[in-house]
Each structure stands twice: as C-alpha cells, then as structure tokens.
TIMI-823576 format. One record per residue (C-alpha): chain; x, y, z. Coordinates in pm, whole numbers. Example, Ala and Ser with C-alpha at 12.3 -4.5 7.8 and 13.67 -1.06 7.14 Angstrom:
TIMI-823576
<site c="A" xx="1230" yy="-450" zz="780"/>
<site c="A" xx="1367" yy="-106" zz="714"/>
***
This chain:
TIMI-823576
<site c="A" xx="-2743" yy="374" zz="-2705"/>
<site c="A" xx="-3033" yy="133" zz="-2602"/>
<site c="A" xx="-3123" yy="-150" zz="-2428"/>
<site c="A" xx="-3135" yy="-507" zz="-2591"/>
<site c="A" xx="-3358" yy="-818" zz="-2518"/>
<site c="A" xx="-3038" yy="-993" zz="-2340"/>
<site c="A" xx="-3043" yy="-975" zz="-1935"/>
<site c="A" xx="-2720" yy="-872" zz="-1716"/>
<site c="A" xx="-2567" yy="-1158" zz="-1506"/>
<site c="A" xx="-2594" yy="-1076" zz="-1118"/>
<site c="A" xx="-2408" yy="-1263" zz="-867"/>
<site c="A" xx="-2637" yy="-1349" zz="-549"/>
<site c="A" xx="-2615" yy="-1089" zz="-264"/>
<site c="A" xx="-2499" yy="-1273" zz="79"/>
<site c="A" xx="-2622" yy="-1183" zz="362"/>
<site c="A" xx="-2222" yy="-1173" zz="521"/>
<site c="A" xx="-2061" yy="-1078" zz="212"/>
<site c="A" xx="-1958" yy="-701" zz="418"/>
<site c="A" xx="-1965" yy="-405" zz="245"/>
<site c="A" xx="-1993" yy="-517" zz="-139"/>
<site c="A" xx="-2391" yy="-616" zz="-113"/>
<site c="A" xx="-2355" yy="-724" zz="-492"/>
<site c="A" xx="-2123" yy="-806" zz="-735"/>
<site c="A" xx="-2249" yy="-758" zz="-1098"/>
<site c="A" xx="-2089" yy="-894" zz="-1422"/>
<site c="A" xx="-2165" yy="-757" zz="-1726"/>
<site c="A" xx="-2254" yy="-929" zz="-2078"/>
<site c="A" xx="-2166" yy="-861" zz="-2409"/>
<site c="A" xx="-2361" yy="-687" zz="-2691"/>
<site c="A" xx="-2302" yy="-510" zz="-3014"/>
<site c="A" xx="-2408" yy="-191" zz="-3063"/>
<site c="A" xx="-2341" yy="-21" zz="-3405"/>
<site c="A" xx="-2149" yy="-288" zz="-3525"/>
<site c="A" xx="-1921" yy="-280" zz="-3182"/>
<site c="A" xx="-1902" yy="-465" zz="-2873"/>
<site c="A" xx="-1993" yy="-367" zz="-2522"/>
<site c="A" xx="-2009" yy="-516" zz="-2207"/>
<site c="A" xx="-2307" yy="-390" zz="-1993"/>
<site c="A" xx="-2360" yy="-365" zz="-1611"/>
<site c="A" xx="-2666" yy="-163" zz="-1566"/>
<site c="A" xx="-2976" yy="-287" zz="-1604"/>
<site c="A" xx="-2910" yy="-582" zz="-1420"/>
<site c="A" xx="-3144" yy="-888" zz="-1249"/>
<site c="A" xx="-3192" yy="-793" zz="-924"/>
<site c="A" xx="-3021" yy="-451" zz="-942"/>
<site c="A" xx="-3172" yy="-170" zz="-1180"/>
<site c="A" xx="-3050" yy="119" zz="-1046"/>
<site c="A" xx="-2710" yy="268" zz="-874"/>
<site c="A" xx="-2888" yy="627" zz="-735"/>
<site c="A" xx="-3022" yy="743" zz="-1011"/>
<site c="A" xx="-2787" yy="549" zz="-1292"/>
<site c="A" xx="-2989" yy="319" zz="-1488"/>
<site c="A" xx="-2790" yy="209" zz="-1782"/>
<site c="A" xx="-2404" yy="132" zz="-1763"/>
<site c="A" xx="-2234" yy="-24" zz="-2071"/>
<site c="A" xx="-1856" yy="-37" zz="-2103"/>
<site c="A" xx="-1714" yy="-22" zz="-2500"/>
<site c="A" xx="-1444" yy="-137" zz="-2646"/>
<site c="A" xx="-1133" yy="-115" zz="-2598"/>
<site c="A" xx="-1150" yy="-211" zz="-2942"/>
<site c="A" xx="-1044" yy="-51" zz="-3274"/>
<site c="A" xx="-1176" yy="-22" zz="-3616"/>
<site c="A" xx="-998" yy="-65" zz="-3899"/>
<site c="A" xx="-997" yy="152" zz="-4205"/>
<site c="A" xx="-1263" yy="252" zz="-4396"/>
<site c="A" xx="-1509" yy="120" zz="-4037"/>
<site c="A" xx="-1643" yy="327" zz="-3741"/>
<site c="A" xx="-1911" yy="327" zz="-3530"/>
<site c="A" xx="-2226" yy="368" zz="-3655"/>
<site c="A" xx="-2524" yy="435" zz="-3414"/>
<site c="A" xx="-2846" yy="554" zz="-3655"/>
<site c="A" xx="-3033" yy="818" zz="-3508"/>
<site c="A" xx="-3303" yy="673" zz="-3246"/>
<site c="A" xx="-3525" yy="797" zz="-2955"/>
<site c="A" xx="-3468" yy="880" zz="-2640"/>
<site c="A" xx="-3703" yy="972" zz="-2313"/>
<site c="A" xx="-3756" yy="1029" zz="-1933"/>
<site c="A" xx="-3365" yy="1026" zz="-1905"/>
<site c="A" xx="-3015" yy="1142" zz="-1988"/>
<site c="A" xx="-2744" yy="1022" zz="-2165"/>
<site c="A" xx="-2395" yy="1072" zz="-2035"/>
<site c="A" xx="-2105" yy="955" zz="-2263"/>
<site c="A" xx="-1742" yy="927" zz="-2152"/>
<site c="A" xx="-1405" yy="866" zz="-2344"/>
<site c="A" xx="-1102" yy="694" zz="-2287"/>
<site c="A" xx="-1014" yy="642" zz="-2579"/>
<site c="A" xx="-1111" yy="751" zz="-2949"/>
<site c="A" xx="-1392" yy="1000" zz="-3054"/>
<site c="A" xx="-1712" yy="1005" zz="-3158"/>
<site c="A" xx="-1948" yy="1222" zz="-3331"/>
<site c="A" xx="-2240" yy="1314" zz="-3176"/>
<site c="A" xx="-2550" yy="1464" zz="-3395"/>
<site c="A" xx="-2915" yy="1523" zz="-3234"/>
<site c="A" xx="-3243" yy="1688" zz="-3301"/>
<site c="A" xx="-3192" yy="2011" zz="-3141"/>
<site c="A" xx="-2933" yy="2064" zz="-3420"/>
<site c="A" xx="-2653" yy="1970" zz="-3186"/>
<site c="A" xx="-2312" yy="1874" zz="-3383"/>
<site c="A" xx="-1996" yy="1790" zz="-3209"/>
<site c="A" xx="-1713" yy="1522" zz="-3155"/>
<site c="A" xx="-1653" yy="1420" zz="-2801"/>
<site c="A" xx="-1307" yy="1325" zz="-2703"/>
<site c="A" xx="-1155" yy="1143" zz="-2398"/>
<site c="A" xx="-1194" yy="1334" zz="-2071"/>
<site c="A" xx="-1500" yy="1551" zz="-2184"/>
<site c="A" xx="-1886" yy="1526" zz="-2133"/>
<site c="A" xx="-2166" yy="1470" zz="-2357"/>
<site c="A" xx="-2494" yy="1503" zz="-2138"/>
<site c="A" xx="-2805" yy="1489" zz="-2326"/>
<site c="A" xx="-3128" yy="1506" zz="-2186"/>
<site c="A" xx="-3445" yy="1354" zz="-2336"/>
<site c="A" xx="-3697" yy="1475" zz="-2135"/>
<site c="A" xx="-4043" yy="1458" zz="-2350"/>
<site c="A" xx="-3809" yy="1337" zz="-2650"/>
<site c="A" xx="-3502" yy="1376" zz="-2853"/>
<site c="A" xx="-3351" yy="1173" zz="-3123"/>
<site c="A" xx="-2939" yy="1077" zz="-3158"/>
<site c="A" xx="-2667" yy="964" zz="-3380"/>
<site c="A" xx="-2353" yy="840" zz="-3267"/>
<site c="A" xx="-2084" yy="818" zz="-3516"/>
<site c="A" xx="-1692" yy="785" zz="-3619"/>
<site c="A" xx="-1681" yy="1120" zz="-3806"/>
<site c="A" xx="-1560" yy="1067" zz="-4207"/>
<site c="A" xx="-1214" yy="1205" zz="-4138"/>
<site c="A" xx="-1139" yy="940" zz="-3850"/>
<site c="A" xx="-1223" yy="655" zz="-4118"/>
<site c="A" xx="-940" yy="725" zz="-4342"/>
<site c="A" xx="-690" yy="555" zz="-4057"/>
<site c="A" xx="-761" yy="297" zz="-3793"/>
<site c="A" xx="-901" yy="454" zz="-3512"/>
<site c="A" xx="-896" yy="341" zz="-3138"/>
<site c="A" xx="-1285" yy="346" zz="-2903"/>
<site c="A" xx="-1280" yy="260" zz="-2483"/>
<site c="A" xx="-1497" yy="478" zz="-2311"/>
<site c="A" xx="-1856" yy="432" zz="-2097"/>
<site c="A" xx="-2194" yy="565" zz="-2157"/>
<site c="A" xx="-2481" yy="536" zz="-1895"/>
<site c="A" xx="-2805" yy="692" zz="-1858"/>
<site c="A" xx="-2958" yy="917" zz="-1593"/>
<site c="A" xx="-3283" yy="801" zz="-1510"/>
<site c="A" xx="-3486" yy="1145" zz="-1455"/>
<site c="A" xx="-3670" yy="1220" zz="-1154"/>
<site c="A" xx="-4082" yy="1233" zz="-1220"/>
<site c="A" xx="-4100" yy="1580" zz="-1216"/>
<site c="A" xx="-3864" yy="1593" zz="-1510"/>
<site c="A" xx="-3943" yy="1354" zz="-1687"/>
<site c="A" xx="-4178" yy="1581" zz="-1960"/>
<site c="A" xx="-3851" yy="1869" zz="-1979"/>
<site c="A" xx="-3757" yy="1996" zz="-2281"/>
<site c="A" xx="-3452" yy="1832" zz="-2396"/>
<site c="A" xx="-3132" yy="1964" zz="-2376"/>
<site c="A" xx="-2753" yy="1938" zz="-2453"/>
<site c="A" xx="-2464" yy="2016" zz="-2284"/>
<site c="A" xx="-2071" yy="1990" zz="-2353"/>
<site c="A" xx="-1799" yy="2027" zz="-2121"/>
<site c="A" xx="-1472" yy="1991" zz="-2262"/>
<site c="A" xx="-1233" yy="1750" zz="-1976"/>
<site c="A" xx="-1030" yy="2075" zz="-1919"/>
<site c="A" xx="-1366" yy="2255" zz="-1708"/>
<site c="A" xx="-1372" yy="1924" zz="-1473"/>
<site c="A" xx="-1256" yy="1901" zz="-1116"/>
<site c="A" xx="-923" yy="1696" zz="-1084"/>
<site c="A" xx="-847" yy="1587" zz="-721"/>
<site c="A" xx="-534" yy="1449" zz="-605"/>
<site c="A" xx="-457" yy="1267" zz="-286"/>
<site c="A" xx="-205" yy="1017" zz="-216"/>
<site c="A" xx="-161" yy="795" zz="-499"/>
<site c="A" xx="-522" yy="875" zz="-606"/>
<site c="A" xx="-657" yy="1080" zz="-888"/>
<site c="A" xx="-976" yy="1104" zz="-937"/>
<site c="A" xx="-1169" yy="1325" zz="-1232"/>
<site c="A" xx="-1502" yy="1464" zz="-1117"/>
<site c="A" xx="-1736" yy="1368" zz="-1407"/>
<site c="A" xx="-2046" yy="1503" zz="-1242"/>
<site c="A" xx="-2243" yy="1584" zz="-926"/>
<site c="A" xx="-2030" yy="1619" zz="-604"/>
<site c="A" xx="-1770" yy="1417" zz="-357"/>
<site c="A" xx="-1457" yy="1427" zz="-229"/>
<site c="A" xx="-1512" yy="1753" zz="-87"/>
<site c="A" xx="-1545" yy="1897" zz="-492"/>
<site c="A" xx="-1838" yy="1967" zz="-747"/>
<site c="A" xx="-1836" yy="1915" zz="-1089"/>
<site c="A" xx="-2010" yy="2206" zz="-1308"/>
<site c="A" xx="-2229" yy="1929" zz="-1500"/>
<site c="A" xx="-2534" yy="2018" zz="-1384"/>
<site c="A" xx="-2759" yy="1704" zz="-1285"/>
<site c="A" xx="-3113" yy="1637" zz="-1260"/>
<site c="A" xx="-3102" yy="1531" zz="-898"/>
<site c="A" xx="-2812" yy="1409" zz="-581"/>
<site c="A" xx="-2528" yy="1199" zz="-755"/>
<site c="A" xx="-2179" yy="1135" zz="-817"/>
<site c="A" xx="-2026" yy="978" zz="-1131"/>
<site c="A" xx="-1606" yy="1007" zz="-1168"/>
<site c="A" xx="-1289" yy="871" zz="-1307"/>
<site c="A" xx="-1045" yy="720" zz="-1059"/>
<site c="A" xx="-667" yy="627" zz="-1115"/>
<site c="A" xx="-531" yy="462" zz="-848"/>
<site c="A" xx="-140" yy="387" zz="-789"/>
<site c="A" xx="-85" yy="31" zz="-673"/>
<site c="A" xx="-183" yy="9" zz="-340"/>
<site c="A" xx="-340" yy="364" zz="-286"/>
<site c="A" xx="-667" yy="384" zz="-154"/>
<site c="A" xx="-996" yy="581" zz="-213"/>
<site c="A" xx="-1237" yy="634" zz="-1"/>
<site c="A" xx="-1624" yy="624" zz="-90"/>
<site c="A" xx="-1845" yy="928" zz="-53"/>
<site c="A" xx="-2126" yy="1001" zz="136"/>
<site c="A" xx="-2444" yy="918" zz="-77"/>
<site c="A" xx="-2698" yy="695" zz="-5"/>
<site c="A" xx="-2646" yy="453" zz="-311"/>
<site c="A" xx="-2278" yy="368" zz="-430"/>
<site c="A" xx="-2128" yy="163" zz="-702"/>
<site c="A" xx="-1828" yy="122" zz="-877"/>
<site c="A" xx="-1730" yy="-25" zz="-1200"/>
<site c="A" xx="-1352" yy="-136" zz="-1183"/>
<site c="A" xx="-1254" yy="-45" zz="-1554"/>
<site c="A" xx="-872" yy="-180" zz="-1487"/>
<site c="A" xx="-687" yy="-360" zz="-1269"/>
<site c="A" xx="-800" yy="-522" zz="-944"/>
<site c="A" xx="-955" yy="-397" zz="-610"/>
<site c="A" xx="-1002" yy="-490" zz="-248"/>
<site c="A" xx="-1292" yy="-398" zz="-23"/>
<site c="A" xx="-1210" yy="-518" zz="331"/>
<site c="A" xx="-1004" yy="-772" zz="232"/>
<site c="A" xx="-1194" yy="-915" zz="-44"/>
<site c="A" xx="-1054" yy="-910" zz="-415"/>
<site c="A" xx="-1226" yy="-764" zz="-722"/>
<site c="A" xx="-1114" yy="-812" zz="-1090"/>
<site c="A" xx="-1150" yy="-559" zz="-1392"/>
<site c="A" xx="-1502" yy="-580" zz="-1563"/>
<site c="A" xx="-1722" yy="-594" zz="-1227"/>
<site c="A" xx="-1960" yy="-327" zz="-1071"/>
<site c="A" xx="-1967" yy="-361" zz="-731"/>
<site c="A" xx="-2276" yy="-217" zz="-546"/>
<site c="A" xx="-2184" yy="-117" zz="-175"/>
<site c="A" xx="-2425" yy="-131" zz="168"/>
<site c="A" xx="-2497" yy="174" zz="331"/>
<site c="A" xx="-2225" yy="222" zz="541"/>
<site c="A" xx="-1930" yy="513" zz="679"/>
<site c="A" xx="-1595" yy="492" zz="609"/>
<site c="A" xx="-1579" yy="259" zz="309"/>
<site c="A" xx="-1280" yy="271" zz="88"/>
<site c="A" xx="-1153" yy="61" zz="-259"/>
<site c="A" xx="-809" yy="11" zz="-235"/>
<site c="A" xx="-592" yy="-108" zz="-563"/>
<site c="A" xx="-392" yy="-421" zz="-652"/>
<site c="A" xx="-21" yy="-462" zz="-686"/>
<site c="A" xx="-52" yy="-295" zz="-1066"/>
<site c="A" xx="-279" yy="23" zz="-978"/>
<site c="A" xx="-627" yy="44" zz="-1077"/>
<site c="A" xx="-884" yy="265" zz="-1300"/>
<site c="A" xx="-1223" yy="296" zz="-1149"/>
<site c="A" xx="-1546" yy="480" zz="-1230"/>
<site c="A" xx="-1722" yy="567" zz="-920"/>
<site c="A" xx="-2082" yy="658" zz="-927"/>
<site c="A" xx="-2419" yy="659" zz="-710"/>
<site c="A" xx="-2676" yy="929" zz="-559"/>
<site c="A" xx="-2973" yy="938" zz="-386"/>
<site c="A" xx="-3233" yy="632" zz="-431"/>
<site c="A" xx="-3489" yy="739" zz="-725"/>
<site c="A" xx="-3830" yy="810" zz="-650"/>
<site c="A" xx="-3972" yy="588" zz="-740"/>
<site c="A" xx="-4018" yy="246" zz="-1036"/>
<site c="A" xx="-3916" yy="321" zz="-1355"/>
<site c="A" xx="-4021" yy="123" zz="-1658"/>
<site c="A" xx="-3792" yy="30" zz="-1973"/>
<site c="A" xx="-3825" yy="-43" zz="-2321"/>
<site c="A" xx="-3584" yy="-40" zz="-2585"/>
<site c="A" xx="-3450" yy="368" zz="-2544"/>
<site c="A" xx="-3699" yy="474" zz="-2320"/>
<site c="A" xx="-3723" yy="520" zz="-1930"/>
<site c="A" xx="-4059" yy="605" zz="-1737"/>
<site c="A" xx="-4251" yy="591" zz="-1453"/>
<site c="A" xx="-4578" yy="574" zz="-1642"/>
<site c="A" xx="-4634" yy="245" zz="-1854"/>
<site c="A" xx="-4887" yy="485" zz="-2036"/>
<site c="A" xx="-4609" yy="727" zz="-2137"/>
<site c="A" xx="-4402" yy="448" zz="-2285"/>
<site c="A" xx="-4646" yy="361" zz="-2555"/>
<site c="A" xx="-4703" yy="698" zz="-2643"/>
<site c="A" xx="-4344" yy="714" zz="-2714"/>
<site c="A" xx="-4361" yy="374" zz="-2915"/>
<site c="A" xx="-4604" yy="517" zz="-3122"/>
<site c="A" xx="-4428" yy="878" zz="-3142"/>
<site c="A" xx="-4181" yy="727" zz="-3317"/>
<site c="A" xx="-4326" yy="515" zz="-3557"/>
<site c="A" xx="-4514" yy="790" zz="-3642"/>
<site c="A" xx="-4213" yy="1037" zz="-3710"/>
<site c="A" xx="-4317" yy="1291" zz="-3479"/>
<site c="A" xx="-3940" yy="1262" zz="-3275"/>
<site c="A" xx="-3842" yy="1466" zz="-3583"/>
<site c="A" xx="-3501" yy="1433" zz="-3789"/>
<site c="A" xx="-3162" yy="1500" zz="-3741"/>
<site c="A" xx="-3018" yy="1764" zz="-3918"/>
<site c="A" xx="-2687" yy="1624" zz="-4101"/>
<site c="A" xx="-2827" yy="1253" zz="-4010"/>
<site c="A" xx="-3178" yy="1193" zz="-4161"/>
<site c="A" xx="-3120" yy="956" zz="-4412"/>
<site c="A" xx="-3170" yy="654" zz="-4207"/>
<site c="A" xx="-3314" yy="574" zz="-3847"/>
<site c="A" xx="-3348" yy="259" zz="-3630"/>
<site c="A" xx="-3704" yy="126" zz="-3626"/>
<site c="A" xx="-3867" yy="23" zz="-3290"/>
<site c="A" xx="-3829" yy="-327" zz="-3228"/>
<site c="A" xx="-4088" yy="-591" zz="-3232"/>
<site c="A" xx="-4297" yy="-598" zz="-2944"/>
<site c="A" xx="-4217" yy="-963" zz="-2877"/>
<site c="A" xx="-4151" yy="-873" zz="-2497"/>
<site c="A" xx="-4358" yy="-652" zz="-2251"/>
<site c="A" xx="-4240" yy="-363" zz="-2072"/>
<site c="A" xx="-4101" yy="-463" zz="-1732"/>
<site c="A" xx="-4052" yy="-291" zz="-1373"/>
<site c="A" xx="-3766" yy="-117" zz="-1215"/>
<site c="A" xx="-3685" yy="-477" zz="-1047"/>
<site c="A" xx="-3656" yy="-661" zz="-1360"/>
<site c="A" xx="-3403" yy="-667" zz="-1655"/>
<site c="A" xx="-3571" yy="-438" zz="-1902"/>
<site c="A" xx="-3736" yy="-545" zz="-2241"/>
<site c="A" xx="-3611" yy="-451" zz="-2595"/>
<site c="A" xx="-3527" yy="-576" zz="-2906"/>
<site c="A" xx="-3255" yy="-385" zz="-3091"/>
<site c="A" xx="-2928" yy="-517" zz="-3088"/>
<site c="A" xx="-2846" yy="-160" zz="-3189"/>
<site c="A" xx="-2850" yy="190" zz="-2988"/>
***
C-alpha cells in the first residue's frame, strides 16, 4: 500500500505527560476503493524503531460482486508486513509470488532495489460478502539493505510464538520480547505483536529502545492515564512500563526496535536514505523496468504527479495516490 498527499494528526508531546511521550491519531484514506485509518507517517513522529508506515483497515465489509482492489505498484528500500484480523487477501508480486493471506499469518515482502505488488479479494471471495480488519506497516530497511534483492516470505499464524500470562495473550508477529522470538526473520532489532488483554490484565513493555503501541480495541491506561481504541501511543525510554486494559479487555499491537540509522526520505511507495535513489525509482517505473506481475499485468498504478517534493524523515511524507 502507499503513502498519500494527506498528513497524520499528532497530538503535542508534553514535557510532564510520563511515560506516553506522544499520542498519535490517525486519519482516514481509501486505498483500493477501502478505508483506512493511518498512524505512521506522522508530523512530528516518522518512525517507531524501524516501523515507518502503520495503517489500520477496515473493519469493513464488501458486498457482493466488490473486493479490494490494490493494482500492482512499486515498492523500495523497505518491507511490507501485512496482518489479518479479519478476511483475506490475495497477494500477487513480481518474483512470481501467489498466495492468500489469512488472519493470524504473515506476508513479509521485501523491496530492496525493487519489487512490484497486487493486493486483491481473490474471484471466489466475491461471489458472497466478505469481511477485511487487519494492519499493514512497512519496515523501513537499514542502509546497508536497502539495494537487496527482494524477497518473500509466508508464515502461516500456526509457526508464530503464542505467550500466555495472566489474562494476557500476546501473538509474536516478529522480532523478539517477552522472553520469545518469532521465526520472521527481520532486517534489523524489533518487535511487532498481537496482544489480547482480559479486562484489567496488564502487559508489560519490552526492552527496546523505541516502543509504540497501536490500541486496535478497547481502552488502555499507562500510569493512570486513559487511552481509547484508534491511538498509537509512542512511549519514553524508560524500565518497567506496562499497558494495562479497561473494564471490557483490550486488543493491542505492540511494536518498536532499535532507532534507524539514520533519515529516510518518502515518496509515494518508496523509502530511502538517498534523495538520488528516489528519482531513479520514479523514473524506473515510468519506464517499466519494475517488470510485471505474473497473473496481474493488465493494469498498474501510475506514479503520481510530482506536485509535492520529497520530504525528510521529520516530516509527513509526500505522495499523491489515493491508492496503494
């Protein structure tokens, strides 16, 4: 999926706040003719460790004879990491990758030098309505990465770490914590999971030097403060940090990892530390050299008009596809 023209609300970061140093609420955009709400890129907050991108779709449904319909586009300098709820989609790239991913399983793609995507509600899902709640970020790459060869990995939900403690749950998406390690292999430190949380049970936060969380349902507290569903909140450094849930429970997705090394630049689908590499990339794909993919190559989504620069890691990121 890719980033649009439309900046992230942030709430201001107080100096007393405590341990939530910023509270960010995400804004709506359509994406293949469906609605998300996205976190990540934010003002003032581009990055969670290495996670640059967070959008949040659906829950939602489409009705018969509709789906989602994501026309292959290009990717670089990152990964893509998409997570169900809810639903399935199909997933179709140009390494000749073909597969549905359904709730509890990873998709992680990584561009690297480049890669072109489809994401789609597979014919046989269109004949019924058909539920979609899920998340997909993006893994900013470290520099030394960044020219890879791209890549695609599976992992059906059944392979993933489940931890249980208390009235916590937690599914180990990828990276490490809570004393477990997922077998997604990542591209530097981090932590992404799924968190169920009985009312009142608590979770603590791991030790990694950038945290977030996005509270998918429910309500949180943090110290005594009180978080609704639909908010990321970005944590100070800090030991001994836990998110404990409302009355009603809560379902969190937890996620953070070592600081990035450096700016990265955006525009529309692609992430990079060189401003250079960026337009080389523009140009790559208007000149078809991303290739096609195989099952998917009768259409494609053009790169956007270059009505808006490419920005720093500090700044909300430029595009101009409402699209992914």
């Amino acid at each position: 999926m890719s980033v649009d023209s439309d900046p992230t609300g942030v709430m201001p970061e107080c100096p007393d706040a405590g341990p939530v140093g910023q509270v960010i609420l995400p804004r709506m955009h359509d994406i293949g003719g469906f609605t998300v709400r996205r976190a990540l890129p934010a003002q003032g907050r581009q990055m969670v460790g290495p996670f640059i991108f967070f959008d949040q779709m659906g829950p939602g449904e489409f009705l018969t004879g509709k789906g989602l319909d994501v026309r292959p586009h290009p990717h670089i300098g990152l990964s893509t990491v998409t997570y169900l709820f809810e639903g399935e989609i199909q997933h179709r790239d140009t390494l000749g990758s073909d597969l549905s991913i359904r709730p509890g399983d990873v998709n992680w793609m990584t561009a690297g030098r480049g890669i072109a995507h489809s994401e789609r509600t597979g014919a046989a899902l269109r004949a019924h309505a058909n539920p979609l709640y899920g998340i997909q970020s993006w893994v900013a790459l470290p520099r030394a990465q960044e020219e890879a060869a791209p890549a695609f990995v599976h992992h059906p939900a059944a392979t993933l770490p489940v931890i249980e403690d208390g009235g916590a749950r937690l599914r180990l998406i990828a990276g490490h914590g809570w004393g477990a390690r997922s077998p997604v292999e990542t591209p530097s430190d981090l932590f992404y999971a799924d968190a169920m949380l009985a009312p009142c049970a608590s979770l603590p936060l791991p030790d990694h030097e950038e945290r977030g969380a996005y509270v998918v349902e429910g309500e949180v507290t943090v110290s005594g403060d009180r978080f609704e569903a639909g908010r990321m909140l970005v944590f100070r450094a800090g030991e001994g940090l836990a998110i404990t849930a409302g009355p009603k429970g809560a379902r969190l997705l937890m996620l953070g990892g070592a600081a990035m090394d450096g700016p990265r630049h955006l525009f529309w689908n692609f992430v990079s530390s060189s401003r250079e590499r960026i337009e080389q990339a523009k140009a790559d794909w208007k000149a078809g050299r991303f290739g096609t993919v195989p099952g998917d190559d009768k259409e494609f989504i053009p790169l956007p008009e270059e009505r808006v620069s490419v920005r720093a890691a500090t700044q909300a990121p430029s595009a101009g596809s409402p699209t992914s």
